[in-house]
VEXDRENFI-978988 format. One record per residue: chain; residue in one letter; x, y, z of N, C-alpha, C in turn. Coordinates in Angstrom, 3 decimals. Layout:
% residues N
SITE   chaine   residu        n_X        n_Y        n_Z       ca_X       ca_Y       ca_Z        c_X        c_Y        c_Z
SITE        A        A          X          Y          Z          X          Y          Z          X          Y          Z
...
//
This chain:
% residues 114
SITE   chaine   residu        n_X        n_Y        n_Z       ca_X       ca_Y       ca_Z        c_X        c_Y        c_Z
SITE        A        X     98.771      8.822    -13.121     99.579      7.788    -12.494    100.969      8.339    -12.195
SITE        A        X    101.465      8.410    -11.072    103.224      8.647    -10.387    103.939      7.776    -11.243
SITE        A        X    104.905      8.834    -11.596    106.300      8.323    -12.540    107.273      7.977    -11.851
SITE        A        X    107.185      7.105    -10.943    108.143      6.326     -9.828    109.816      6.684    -10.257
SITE        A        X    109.720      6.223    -11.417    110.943      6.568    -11.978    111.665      8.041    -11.816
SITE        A        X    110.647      9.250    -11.791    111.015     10.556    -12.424    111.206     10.895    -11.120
SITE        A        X    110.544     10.269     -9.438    110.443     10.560     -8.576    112.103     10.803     -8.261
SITE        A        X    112.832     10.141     -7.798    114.104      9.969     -7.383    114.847     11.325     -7.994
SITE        A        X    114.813     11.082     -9.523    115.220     12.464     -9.992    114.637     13.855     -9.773
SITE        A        X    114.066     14.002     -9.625    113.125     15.039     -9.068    113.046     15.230     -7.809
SITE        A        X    113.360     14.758     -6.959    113.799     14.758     -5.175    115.026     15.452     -5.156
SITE        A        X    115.827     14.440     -5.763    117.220     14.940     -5.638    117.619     16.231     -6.540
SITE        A        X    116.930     16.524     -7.725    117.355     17.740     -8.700    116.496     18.796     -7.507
SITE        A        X    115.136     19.073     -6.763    115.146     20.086     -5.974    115.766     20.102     -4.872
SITE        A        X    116.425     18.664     -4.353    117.169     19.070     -2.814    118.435     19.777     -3.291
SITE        A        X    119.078     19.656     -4.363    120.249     20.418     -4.935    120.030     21.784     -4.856
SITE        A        X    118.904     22.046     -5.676    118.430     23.492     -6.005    118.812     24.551     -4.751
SITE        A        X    118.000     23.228     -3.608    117.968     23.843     -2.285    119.125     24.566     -1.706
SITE        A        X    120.008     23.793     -1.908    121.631     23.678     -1.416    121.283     22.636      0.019
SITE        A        X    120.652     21.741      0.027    120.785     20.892      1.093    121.614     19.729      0.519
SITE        A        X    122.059     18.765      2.171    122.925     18.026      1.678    121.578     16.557      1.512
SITE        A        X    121.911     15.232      1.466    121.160     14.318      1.798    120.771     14.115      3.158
SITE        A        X    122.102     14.160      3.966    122.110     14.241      5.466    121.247     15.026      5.959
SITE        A        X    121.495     16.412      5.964    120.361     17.730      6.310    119.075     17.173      5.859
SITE        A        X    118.252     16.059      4.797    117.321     16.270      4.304    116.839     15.292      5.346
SITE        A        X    118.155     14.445      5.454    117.621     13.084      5.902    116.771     13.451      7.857
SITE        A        X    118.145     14.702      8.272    117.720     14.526      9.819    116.312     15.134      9.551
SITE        A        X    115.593     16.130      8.732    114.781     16.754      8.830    113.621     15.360      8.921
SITE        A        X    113.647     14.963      8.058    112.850     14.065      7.690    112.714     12.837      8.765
SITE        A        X    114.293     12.742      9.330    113.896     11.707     10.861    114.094     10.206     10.090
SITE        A        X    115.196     10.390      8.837    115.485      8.842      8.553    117.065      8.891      8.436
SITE        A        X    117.098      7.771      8.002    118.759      7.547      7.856    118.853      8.068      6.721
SITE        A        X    120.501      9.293      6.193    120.846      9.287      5.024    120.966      8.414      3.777
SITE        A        X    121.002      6.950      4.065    121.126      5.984      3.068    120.001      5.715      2.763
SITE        A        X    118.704      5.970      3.086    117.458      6.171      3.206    116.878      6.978      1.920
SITE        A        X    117.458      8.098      2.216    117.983      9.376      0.951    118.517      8.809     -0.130
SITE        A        X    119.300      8.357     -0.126    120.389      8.120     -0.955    119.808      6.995     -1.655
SITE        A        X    119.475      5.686     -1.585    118.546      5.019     -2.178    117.356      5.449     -3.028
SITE        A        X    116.536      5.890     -2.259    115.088      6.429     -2.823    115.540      7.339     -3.913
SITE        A        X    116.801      8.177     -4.058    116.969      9.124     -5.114    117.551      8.443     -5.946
SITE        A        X    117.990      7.142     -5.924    118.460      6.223     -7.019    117.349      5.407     -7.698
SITE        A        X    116.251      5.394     -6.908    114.989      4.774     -7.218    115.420      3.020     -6.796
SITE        A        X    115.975      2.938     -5.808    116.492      1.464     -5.510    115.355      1.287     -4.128
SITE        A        X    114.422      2.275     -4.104    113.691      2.427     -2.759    112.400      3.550     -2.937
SITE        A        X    111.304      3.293     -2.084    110.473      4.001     -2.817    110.596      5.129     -1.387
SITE        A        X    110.181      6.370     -1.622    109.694      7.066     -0.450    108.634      6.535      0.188
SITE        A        X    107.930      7.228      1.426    106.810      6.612      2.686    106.089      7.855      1.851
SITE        A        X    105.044      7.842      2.298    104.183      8.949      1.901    104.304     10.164      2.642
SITE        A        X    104.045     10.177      3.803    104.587     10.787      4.984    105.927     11.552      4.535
SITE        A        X    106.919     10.826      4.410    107.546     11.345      3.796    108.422     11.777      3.100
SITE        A        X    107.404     11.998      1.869    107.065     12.623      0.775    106.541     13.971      0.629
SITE        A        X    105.396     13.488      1.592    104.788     15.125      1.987    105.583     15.790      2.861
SITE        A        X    106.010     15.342      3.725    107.165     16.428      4.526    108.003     17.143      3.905
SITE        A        X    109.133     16.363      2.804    109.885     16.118      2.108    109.073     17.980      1.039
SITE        A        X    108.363     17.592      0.226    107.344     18.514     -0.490    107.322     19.570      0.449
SITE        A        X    106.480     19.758      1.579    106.530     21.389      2.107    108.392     21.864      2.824
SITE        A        X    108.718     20.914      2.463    110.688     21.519      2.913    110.594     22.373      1.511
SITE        A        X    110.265     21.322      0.578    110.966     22.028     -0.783    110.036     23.180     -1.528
SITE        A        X    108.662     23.459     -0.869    108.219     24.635     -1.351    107.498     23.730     -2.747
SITE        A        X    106.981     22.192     -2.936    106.465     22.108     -4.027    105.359     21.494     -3.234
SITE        A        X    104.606     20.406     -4.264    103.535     19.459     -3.954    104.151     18.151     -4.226
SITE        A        X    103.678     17.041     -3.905    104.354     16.045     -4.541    103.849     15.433     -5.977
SITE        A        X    102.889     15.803     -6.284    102.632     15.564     -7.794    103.614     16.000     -8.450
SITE        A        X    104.577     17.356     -8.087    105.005     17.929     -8.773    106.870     16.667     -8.522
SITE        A        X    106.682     16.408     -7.190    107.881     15.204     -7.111    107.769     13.660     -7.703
SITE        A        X    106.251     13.462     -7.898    105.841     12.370     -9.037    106.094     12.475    -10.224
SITE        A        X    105.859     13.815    -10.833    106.465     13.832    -12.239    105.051     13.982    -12.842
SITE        A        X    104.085     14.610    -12.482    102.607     14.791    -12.892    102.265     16.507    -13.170
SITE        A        X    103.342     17.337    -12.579    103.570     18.810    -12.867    104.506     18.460    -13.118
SITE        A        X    104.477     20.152    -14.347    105.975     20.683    -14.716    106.567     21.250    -13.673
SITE        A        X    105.774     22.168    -12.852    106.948     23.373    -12.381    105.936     22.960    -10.650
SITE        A        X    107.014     23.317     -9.722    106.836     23.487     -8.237    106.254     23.937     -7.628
SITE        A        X    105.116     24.176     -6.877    104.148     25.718     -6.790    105.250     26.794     -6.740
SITE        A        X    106.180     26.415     -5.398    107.253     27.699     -4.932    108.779     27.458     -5.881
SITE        A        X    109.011     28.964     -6.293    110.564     28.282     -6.700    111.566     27.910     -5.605
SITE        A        X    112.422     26.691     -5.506    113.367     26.630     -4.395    114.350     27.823     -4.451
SITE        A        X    114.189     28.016     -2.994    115.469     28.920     -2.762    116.440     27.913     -2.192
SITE        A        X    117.562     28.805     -2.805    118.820     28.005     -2.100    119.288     28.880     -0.696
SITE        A        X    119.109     27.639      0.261    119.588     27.852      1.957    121.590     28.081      1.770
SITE        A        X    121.818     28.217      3.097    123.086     28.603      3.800    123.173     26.823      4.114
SITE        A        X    123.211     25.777      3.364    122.655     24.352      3.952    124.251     24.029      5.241
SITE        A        X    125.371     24.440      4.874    126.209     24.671      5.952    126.002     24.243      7.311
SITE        A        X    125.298     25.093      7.454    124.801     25.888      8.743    122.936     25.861      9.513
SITE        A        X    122.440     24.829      8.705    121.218     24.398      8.889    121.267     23.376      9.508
SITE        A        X    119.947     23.277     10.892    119.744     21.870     11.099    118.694     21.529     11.364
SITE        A        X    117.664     20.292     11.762    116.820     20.099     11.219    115.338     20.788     12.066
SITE        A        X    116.189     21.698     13.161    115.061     22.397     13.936    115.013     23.926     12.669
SITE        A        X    115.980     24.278     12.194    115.689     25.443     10.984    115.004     24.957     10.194
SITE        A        X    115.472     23.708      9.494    114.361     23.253      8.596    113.171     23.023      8.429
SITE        A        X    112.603     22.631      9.866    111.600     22.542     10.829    110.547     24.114      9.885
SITE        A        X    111.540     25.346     10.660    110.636     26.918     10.295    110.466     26.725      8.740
SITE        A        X    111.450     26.831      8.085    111.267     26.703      6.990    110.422     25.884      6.263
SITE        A        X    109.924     24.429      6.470    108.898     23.742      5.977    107.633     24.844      6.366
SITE        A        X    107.282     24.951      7.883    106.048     25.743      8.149    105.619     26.704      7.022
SITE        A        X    107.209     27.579      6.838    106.560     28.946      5.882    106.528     28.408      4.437
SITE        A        X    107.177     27.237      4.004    106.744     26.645      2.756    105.679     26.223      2.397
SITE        A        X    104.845     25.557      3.809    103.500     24.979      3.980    102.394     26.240      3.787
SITE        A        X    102.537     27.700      4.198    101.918     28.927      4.377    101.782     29.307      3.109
SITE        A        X    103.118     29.303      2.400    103.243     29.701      0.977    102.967     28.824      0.055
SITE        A        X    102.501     27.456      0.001    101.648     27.241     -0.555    100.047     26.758     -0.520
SITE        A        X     99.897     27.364      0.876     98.491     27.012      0.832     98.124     28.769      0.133
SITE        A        X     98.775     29.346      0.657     98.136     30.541      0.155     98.190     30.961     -1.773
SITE        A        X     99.150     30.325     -2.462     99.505     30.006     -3.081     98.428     29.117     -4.317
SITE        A        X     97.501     28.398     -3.371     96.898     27.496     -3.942     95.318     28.641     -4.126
SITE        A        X     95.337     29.168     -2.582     93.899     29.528     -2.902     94.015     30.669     -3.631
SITE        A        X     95.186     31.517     -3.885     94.895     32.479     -4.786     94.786     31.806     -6.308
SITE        A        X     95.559     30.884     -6.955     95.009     30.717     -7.663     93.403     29.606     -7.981
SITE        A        X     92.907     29.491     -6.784     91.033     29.048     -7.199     90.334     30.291     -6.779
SITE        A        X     90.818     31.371     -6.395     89.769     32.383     -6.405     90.185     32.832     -7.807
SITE        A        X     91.287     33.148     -8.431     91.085     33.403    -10.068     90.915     32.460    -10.862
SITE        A        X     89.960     31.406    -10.154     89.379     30.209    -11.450     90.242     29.286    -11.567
SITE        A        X     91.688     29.131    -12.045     92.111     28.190    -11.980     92.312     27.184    -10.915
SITE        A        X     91.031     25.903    -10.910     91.124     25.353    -10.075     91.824     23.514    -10.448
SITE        A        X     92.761     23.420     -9.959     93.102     22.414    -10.829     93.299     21.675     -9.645
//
C-alpha cells in the first residue's frame, strides 16, 4: 500500500538532490508551480501521469516515491538546474527512462526479479 504521506517528502527530498527548482519541475511536468508546492506538502495528491513523468526525470520508480523502496533504481545526479528548461529536461527524462529500463532487466537476468 502507497505511503501518501512519505510521498510529498520523497518528491521533494529527490527534486533537491537534483538541484531542480519546483518551477523547473513544474514546467517539465506541464503544471503550475503551486501544483508542486502543494503535493510536496501533501495538501494535494499527485496525477499518476504525473508521477510517472515526475519518476523517469528523477532516475527512480515511483514505488520508490510511494515509500515502498528504500533506494531509487538511479542515484540522482545533481543538474546545472540554473540553466535548465523543460525541453533539457525533456533529454534527460528519456536517458533516465533508458537507464532504468536497462537497469531493471539486468537485474532479472541475474534472478533478482522483484
Amino acid at each position: 500500500m502507497p505511503d501518501l504521506a512519505k510521498l510529498g517528502c520523497r518528491f521533494s527530498e529527490i527534486r533537491q538532490r537534483s538541484g531542480l527548482t519546483q518551477k523547473q519541475v513544474a514546467e517539465y511536468l506541464k503544471v503550475d508551480q503551486s501544483y508542486i508546492s502543494k503535493c510536496e506538502k501533501n495538501e494535494r495528491q499527485f496525477s499518476a501521469d504525473t508521477l510517472e513523468r515526475a519518476a523517469c526525470l528523477f532516475g527512480c520508480c515511483c514505488v520508490y516515491l510511494h515509500g515502498e523502496a528504500d533506494q531509487p533504481i538511479l542515484e540522482p545526479i545533481a543538474m546545472p538546474s540554473r540553466k535548465m528548461d523543460g525541453q533539457d529536461l525533456e533529454g534527460i527524462a528519456e536517458i533516465s527512462r533508458l537507464a532504468i529500463n536497462l537497469r531493471l532487466m539486468e537485474d532479472y537476468l541475474k534472478g533478482d526479479k522483484k
